[in-house]
Rosetta silent file (secondary structure, phi, psi, omega in degrees, C-alpha in Angstrom):
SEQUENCE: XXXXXXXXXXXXXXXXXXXXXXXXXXXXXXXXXXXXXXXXXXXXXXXXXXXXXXXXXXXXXX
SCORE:     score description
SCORE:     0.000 S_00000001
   1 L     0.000  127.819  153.840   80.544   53.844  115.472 S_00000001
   2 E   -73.118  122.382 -172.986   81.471   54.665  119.146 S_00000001
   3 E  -123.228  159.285  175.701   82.608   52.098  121.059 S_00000001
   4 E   -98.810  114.729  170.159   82.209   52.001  125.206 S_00000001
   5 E  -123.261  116.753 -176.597   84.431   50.740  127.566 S_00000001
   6 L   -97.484  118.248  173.727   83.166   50.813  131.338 S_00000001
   7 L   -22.346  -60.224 -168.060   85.945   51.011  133.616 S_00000001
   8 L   -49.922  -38.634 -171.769   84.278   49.560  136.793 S_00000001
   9 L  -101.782   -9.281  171.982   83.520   46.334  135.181 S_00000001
  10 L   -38.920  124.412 -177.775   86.556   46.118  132.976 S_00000001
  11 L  -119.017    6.939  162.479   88.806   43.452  134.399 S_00000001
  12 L    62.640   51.945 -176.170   91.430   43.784  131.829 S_00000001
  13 L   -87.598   22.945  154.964   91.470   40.284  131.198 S_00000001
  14 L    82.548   -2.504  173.930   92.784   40.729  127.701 S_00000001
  15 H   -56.570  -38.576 -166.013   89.784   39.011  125.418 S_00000001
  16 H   -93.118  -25.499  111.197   89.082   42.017  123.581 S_00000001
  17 H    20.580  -61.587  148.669   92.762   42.204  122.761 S_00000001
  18 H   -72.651  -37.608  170.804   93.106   38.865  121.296 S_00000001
  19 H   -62.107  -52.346 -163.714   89.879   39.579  119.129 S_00000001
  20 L  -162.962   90.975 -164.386   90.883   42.717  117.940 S_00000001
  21 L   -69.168  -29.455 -174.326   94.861   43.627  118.869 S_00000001
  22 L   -72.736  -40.711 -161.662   94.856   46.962  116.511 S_00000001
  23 L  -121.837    7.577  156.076   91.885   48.557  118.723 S_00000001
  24 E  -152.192  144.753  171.452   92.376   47.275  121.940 S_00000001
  25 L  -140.672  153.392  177.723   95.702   46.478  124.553 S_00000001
  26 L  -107.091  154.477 -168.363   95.870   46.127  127.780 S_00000001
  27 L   -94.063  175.766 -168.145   98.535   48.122  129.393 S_00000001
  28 L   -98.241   34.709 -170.519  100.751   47.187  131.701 S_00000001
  29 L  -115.331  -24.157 -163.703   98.473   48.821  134.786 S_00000001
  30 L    80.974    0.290  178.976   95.818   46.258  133.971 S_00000001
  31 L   -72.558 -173.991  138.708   94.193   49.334  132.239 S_00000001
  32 L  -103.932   52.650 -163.897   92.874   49.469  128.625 S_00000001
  33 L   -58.800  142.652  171.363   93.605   51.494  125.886 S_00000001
  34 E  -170.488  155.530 -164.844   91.173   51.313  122.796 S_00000001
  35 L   -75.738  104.676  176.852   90.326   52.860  119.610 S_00000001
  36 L   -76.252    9.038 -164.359   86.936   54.877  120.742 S_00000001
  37 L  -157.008   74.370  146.784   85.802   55.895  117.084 S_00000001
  38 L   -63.608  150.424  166.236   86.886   52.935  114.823 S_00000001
  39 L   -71.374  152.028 -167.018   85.801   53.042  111.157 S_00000001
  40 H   -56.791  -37.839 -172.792   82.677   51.646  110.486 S_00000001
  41 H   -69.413  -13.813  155.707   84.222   48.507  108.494 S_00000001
  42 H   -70.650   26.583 -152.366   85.639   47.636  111.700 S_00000001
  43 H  -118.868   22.458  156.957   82.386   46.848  113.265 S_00000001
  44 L   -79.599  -52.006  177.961   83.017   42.735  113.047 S_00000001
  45 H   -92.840   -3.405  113.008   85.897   42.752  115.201 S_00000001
  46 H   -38.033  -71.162  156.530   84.366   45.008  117.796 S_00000001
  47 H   -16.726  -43.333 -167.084   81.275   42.662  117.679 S_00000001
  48 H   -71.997  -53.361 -168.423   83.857   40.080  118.385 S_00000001
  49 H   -77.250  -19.486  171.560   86.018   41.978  121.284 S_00000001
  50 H   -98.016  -28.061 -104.777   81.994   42.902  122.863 S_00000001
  51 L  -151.486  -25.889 -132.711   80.820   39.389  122.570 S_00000001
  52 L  -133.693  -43.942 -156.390   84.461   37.898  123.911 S_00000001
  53 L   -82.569   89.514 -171.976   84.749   40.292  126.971 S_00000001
  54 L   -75.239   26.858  169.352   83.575   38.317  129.714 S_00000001
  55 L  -121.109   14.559  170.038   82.576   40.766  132.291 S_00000001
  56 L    59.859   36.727 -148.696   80.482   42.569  129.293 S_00000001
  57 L   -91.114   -6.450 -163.985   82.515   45.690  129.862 S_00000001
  58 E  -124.207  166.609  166.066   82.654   47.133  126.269 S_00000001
  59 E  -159.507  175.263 -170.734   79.615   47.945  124.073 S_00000001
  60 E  -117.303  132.262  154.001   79.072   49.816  120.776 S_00000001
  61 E  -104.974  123.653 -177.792   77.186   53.040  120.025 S_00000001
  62 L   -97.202    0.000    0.000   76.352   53.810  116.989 S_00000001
């Protein structure tokens, strides 16, 4: 699994963060660091952290 994060609409309001704190923080820039190649059994709490992010900024490729 791949996961997507698009800058432009990222507003680094911290939802995906709270969902799923191991694979994503927001920096102290307002930026985003996140795990882009999580393990597959991680693909709940990414569901969660895409579903949660309320400018729809992250998505999953599989």
């Amino acid at each position: 699994m791949r996961v997507i994060l698009d800058t432009e609409l990222c507003e680094a309001n911290g939802q995906c963060e709270i969902m799923a704190p191991d694979l994503f923080r927001v920096q102290a820039d307002n930026t985003v660091k996140y795990e882009a190649n999580p393990d597959e059994d991680r693909r709940t709490e990414v569901e969660d952290a895409v579903e949660a992010c309320p400018t729809r900024a992250i998505r999953i490729k599989s």
